[in-house]
matplotlib code that plots the C-alpha trace (Angstrom):
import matplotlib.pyplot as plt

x = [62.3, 63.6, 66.6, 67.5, 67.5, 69.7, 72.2, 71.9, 72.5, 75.7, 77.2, 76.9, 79.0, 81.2, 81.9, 82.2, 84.4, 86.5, 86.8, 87.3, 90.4, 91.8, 91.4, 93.1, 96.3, 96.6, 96.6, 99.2, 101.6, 101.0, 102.2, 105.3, 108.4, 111.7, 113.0, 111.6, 112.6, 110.9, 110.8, 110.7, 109.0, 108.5, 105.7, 105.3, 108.9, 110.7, 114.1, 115.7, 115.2, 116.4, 116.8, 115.4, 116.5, 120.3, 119.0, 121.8, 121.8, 121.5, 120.3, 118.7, 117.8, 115.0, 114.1, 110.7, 108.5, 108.9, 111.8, 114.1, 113.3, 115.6, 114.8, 116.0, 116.6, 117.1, 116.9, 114.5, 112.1, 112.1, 111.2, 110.6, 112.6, 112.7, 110.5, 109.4, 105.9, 103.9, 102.1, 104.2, 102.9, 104.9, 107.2, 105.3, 104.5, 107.8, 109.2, 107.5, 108.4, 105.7, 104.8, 100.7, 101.5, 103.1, 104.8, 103.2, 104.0, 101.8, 103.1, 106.0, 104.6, 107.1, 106.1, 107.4, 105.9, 107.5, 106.9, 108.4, 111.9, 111.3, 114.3, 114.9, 114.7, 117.5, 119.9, 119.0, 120.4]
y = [2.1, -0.7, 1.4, 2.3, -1.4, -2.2, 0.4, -0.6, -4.3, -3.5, -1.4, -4.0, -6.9, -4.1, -3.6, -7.9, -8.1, -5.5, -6.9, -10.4, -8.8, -7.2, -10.3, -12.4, -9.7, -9.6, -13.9, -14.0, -11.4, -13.0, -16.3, -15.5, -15.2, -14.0, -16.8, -20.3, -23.7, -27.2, -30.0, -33.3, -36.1, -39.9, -41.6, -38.4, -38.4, -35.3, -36.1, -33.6, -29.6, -27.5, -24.0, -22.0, -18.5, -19.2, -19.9, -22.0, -25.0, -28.4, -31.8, -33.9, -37.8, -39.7, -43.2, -43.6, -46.2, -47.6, -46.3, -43.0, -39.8, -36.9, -33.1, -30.3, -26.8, -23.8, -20.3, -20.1, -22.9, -26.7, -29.3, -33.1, -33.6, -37.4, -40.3, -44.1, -43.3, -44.4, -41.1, -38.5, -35.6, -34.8, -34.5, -32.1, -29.6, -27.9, -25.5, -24.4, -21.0, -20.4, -21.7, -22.4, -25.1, -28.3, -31.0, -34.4, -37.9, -40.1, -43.3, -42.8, -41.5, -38.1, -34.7, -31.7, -28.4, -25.1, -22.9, -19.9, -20.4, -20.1, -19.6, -23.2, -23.9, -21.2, -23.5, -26.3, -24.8]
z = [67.6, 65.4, 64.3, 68.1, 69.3, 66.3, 66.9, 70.1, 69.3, 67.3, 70.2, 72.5, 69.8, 69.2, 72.7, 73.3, 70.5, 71.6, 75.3, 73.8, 71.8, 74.7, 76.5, 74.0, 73.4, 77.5, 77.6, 74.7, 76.7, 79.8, 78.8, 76.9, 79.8, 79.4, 82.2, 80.5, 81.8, 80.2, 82.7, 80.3, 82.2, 81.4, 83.1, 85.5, 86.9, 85.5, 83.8, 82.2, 83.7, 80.6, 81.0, 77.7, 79.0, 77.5, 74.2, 73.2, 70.7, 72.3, 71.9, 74.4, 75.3, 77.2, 77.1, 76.8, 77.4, 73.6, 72.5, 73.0, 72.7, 70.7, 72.6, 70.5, 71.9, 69.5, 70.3, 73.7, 71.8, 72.4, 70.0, 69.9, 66.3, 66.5, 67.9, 67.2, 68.3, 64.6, 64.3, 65.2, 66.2, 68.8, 66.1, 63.8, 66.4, 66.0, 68.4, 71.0, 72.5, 75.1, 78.8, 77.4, 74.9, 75.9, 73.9, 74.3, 73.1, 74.1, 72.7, 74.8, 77.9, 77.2, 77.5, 78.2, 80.3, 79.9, 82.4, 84.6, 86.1, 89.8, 92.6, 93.0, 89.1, 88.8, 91.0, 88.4, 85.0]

ax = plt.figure().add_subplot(projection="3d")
ax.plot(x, y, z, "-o")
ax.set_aspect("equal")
plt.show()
């Protein structure tokens, strides 16, 4: 009886683990899009609309609430590469390529959504 509950048992986290994976690999496709825009806003008023689908090379600046704010665009990714905020973190997240992760800096009340590019984002970029 002890071995049936325990094969039992091991089915049943084989069968969660398994579910969970699934899950995870469905999440990760879902939120990379081929048609990216980032909306930069300061103090909740969006200020730049940057369209990642082109993938071209450009550099982009916002005045903060301290101090400005350099926006890099590489490839489809955006990146925060230079602020006065005195930790930067913004800073060392990098590029980011994908609509689930957005770029914050918090000294400077900047941060930056990616997300789908909509009809009336299209007449933007």
């Amino acid at each position: 009886m002890d071995k049936k509950k325990l094969r039992n048992d091991i089915f049943l986290i084989a069968a969660l683990l398994l579910i969970a994976t699934i899950a995870l690999i469905i999440f990760s496709f879902s939120s990379i899009k081929k048609n990216l825009i980032a909306k930069v806003y300061v103090q909740n008023d969006v200020k730049e609309v940057i369209d990642l689908s082109k993938k071209e090379e450009n550099d982009y600046f916002v005045q903060g609430t301290h101090g400005e704010v350099h926006i890099h665009t590489y490839n489809g990714g955006i990146a925060i590469v230079e602020s006065n905020c005195p930790h930067q973190d913004c800073v060392h997240m990098g590029y980011v390529y994908e609509s689930n992760k957005p770029i914050i800096c918090a000294y400077n009340e900047v941060y930056i959504i990616i997300e789908g590019k909509s009809l009336n984002d299209a007449e933007l970029g």
